[in-house]
N, C-alpha and C positions, 0 to 999 in steps of 0.2 A: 504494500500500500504506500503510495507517495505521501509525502510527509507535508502538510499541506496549512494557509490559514482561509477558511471559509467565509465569507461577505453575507453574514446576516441582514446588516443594514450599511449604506457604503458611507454616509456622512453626508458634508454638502456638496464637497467637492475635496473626494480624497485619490490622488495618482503616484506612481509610482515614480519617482524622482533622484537622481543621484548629481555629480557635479555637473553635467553636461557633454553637448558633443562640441566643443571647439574642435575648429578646423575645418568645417565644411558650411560657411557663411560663402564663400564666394559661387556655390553651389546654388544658394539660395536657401538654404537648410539654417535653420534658426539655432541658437544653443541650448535653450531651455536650461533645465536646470534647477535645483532649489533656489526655491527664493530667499530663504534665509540661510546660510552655508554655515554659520556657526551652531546655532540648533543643531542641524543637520549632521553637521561632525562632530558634536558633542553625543549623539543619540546614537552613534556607529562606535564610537569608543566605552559608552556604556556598556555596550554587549560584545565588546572584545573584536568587535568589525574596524578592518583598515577603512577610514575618513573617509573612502570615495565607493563604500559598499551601496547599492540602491536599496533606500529606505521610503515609508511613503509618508507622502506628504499632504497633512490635514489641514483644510483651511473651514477656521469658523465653527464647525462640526463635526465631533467625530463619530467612529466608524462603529460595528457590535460583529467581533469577527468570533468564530469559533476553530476554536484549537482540534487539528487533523494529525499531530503527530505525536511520536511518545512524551517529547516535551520541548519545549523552547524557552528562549532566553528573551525576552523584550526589554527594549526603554524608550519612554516618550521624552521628549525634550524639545523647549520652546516656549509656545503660549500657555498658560494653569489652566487644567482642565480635571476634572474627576475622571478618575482610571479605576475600573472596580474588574474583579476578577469574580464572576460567578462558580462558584465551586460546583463539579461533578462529583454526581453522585450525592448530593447533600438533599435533606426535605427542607422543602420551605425557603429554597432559592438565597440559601447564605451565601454572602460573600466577602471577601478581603478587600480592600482598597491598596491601591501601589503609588508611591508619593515620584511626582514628576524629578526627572533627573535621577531616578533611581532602576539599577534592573531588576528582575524579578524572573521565577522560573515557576512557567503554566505547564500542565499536564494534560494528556489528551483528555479531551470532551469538556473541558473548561471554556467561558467565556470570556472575551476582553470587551468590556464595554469604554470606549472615551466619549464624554458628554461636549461641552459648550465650553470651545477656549474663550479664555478672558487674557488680557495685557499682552496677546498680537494676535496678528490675524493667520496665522501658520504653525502648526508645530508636526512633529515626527518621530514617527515610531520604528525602529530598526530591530531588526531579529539578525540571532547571530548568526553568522553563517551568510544569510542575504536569502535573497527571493533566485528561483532558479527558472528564471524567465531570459529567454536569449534577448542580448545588447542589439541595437541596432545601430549602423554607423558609430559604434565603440561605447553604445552609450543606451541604458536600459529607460533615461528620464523621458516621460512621455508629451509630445508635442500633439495636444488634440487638434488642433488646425489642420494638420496636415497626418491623422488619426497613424502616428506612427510610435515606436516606443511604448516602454511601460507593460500595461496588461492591455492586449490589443488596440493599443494606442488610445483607448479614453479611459475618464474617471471610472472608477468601481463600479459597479452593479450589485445590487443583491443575488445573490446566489454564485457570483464567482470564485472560482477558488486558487487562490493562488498557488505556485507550488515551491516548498522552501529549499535550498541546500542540504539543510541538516536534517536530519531523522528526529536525532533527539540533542539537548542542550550537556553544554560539558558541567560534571561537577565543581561547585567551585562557587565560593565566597561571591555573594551578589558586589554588584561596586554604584557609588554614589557621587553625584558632580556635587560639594556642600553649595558652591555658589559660581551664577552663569548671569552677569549683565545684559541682559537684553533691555535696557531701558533706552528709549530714543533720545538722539542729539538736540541739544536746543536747537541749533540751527543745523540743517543739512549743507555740507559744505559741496561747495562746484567750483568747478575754472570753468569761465567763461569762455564761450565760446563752439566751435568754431566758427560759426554764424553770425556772430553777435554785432556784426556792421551791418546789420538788416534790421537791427531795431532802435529807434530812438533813442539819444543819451538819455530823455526820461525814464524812457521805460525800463532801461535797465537799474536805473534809482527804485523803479518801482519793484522789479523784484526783487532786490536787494533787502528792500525796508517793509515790505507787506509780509503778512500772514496768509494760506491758503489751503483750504478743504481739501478734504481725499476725497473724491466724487464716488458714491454709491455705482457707477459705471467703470471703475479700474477692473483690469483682471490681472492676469499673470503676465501679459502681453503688454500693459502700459497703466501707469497709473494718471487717470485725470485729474486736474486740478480745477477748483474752482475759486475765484476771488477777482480781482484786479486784472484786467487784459492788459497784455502787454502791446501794443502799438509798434506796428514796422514801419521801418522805413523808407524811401523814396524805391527801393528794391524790390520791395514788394515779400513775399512771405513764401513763395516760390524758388525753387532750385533746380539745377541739375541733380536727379537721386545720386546719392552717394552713398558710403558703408552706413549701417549703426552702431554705433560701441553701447556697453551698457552702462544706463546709467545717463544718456542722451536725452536733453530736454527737448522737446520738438515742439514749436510754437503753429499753428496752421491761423486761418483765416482770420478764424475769430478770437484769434489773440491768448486765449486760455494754454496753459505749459501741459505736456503729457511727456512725464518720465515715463522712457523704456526700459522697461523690465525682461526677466528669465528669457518670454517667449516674443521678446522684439521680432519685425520681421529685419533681412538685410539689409534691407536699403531704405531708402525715402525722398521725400521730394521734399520737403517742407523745411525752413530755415530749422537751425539747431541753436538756440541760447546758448546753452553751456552744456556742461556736462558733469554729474555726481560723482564727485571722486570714487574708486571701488571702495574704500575702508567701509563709507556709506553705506552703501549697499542691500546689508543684511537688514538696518535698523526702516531701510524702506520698506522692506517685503514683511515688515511685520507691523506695516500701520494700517487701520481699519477703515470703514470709511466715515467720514467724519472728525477724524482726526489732524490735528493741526501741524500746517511745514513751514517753515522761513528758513531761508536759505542764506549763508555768508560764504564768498568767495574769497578763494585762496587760490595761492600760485600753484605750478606744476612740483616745485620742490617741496610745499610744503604736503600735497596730493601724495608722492612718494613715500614722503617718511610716514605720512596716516600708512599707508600701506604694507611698509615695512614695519611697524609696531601692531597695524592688525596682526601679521603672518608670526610674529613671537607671541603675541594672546593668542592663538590658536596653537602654535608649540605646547603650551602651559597648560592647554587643557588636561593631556593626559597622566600630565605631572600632578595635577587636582583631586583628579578620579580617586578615589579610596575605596578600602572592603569594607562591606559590613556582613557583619559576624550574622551568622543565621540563627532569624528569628521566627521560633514557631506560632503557627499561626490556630488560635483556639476556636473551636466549632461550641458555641455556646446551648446549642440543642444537644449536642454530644454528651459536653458535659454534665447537662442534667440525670442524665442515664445512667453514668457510670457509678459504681460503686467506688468510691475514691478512701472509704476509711473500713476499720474492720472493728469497730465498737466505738462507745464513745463514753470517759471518763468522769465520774460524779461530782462533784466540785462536796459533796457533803460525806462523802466516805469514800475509802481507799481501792474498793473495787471497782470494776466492772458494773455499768448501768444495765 
């Protein structure tokens, strides 16, 4: 029997996700990818998976999967959400709860239930071992546009099952992240540019100094903003398409900024403001909609060393990680059952009651 986790219920939008396919943009092939890459490799080192295992990635809701093998290792990591384990074989639908950033080991015919993230709009759950779904163009993250990748290239379904690497999970000391900053930057930092002579000296005062909405309309593909239009200039808001880097502000008609994200397409036509330094990156793909961005520009040097200080906070993680000592876990209907003493002593005389 293949060793497997089953999609009772898929969430709102839960895919199969790893670092991405660079390299084949000139193609036309997008990178996709997690959106948030530090969860991401934080929840692949939980469960003893090298940082670029594919894990799936939950946005907003999660998923009620049931456990097909002798046993696995899980960790969620990212946005706070309730993680409950419905116990097999129990009356009365007991369960344990598993504290995020920590892993835990399920046994066949158990449930993993993840509810309603709170403090970002993403998080992710890695089994050890990984999912044993063939890579497409070197890369198993799933690009629904272009329904390729992942589990036949779209989100979850109920009733799918995936099917895992491992049979069963290794013995061995669960392990714990104590602490993982996911809190967002006052301001999102960008270099300007490479467009930015296509729009008015004002307006670039204006995005500089405003605040703006995550629009209820973002996806993995581009996050919309709403607030303050920014105004072009005599050039107009048109271009020759050119590449997308990620992290590319793209201003079009009506003046409103749309950061590109994981599932950018290759190219575009429409002027580029600036561009999100990568350090940024992760703390985008975890804002919800509704949530507030102002942005400060910084040079290309100082974009670098953000960069190079992200890539040592991301060293550090597994230097973080610790065991924790296994802790049993008590079935409170059980214990009513058992006989736990073998009499019980008189507090008024020497014998036996």
């Amino acid at each position: 029997m293949t060793a497997a986790l089953r999609v009772m219920t898929p969430g709102l939008m839960t895919t199969l996700q790893d670092l991405g396919r660079p390299g084949y943009q000139h193609l036309g092939v997008p990178v996709s990818g997690a959106l948030d890459q530090v969860s991401f490799r934080a929840a692949n080192l939980l469960v003893g998976n090298a940082e670029g295992v594919g894990a799936l990635e939950i946005a907003y809701q999660g998923p009620t999967l049931s456990v097909e093998a002798d046993s696995i290792r899980i960790a969620v990591a990212g946005g706070r959400a309730p993680i409950d384990v419905l116990l097999a074989n129990s009356e009365g639908g007991s369960s344990r709860r598993i504290a995020p950033c920590e892993s835990a080991r399920l046994l066949r015919g158990e449930v993993l239930k993840i509810g309603a993230l709170s403090g970002s709009a993403v998080a992710y759950l890695a089994v050890e071992g990984g999912f044993a779904i063939a890579p497409v163009l070197g890369s198993q993250s799933t690009l629904t546009r272009a329904a390729i990748g992942g589990f036949k290239g779209r989100a979850l379904k109920a009733a799918d099952v995936l099917p895992l690497k491992q049979a069963a999970a290794a013995q061995r000391d669960e392990s714990i992240l104590p602490s993982i900053d996911l809190a967002p930057p006052k301001r999102v930092r960008i270099v300007l540019g490479p467009q930015d002579d296509h729009f008015r000296p004002a307006s670039l005062r204006t995005l500089l100094a405003s605040t703006y909405t995550v629009s209820p309309a973002s996806d993995r593909m581009g996050m919309r903003l709403e607030g303050p239009p920014l105004g072009h200039s005599s050039k107009g808001y048109d271009i020759v398409s050119d590449g997308i880097a990620l992290g590319s502000i793209q201003v079009p008609g009506n003046g409103l900024p749309i950061i590109l994200l994981a599932d950018r397409q290759t190219t575009g036509g429409y002027c580029k403001v600036a561009t999100v330094i990568s350090a940024d990156i992760a703390p985008l793909g975890r804002l919800t909609p509704g949530a507030s961005i102002a942005f400060a520009a910084v040079t290309i040097e100082a974009a670098e060393a953000a960069a190079r200080q992200l890539a040592c906070d991301i060293a550090t993680l597994a230097a973080s990680i610790t065991p924790v000592r296994h802790r049993s876990v008590i079935d409170p209907k059980r214990l009513m059952v058992e006989n736990l003493v073998s009499g019980v002593v008189s507090a008024r005389g020497s014998g036996e009651a």
